[in-house]
C-alpha angles and dihedrals in degrees: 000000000000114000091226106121120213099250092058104080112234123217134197097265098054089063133086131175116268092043118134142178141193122218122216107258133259129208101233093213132191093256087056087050095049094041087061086043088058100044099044105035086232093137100155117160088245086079110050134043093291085080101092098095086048118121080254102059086229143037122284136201118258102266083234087065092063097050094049094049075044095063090034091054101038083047080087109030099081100021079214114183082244117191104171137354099220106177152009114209134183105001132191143185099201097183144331135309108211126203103275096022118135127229150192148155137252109193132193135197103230103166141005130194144175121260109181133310090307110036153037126219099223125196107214119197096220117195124191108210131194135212083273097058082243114145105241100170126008131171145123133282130196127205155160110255115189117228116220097265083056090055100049091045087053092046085052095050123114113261094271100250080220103129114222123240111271117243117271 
């Protein structure tokens, strides 16, 4: 696992392929699974008590759950200079997350290119791990990934004059 730790940014040029990180874990809990029942309408039987006559004996998370704690914690893990996240490829939901389990994620450079003068498209192999070690979605992400002279030209940039949405 690379040394870098996740408060230190990490630019284009820091990274090689073959680099990988693992994030801290996170309970995914039944009040994080209502909670994105409740945001996203998605209120299928699979994720609340009803579950007991499921193919899985007792209720899961939304697969979709997974994948969303999996960008927040691999947000940090690496710190990457991120400009853009560009693409999700070959998913897979391996098998289920059940309420308490504990997961983290192991990610891994796979390929880096160049994108401009000023920054790399980087896909990225994302593993979302349980308390068992046992792979339960895995898949690629692609990004923009800023290199140091990016940064600084964005640090040097004039405050952008773009007003922000007022609060509903």
């Amino acid at each position: 696992m690379n040394p870098i730790t996740a408060s230190e940014p990490v630019y284009l040029e820091d990274m090689k392929v073959g680099d990988s990180w693992r994030s801290p874990s996170r309970e995914i809990t039944a009040d994080d699974v209502a909670d994105f029942a409740l945001l996203t309408g998605d209120n299928d039987p699979l994720h609340s008590s009803d579950a007991a006559r499921s193919p899985f004996g007792e209720p899961v998370a939304h697969g979709l759950l997974g994948l969303s704690v999996l960008a927040g914690l691999s947000s940090e893990y690496p710190n990457a200079a991120t400009l853009a996240l560009v693409g999700i490829s070959d998913w897979q939901f391996e098998a289920p997350i059940f309420f308490g389990d504990r997961v983290q994620v192991c990610t891994t450079v796979e390929q880096i290119q160049s994108h401009g003068r000023r920054s790399g498209r980087v896909t990225w192999i994302r593993q979302l791990l349980n308390q068992h070690g046992k792979v339960v979605q895995r898949g690629r992400f692609v990004t923009l990934v800023a290199t140091r002279a990016r940064a600084r030209h964005l640090v040097q940039r004039e405050p952008s004059s773009r007003k922000s949405l007022p609060a509903r």
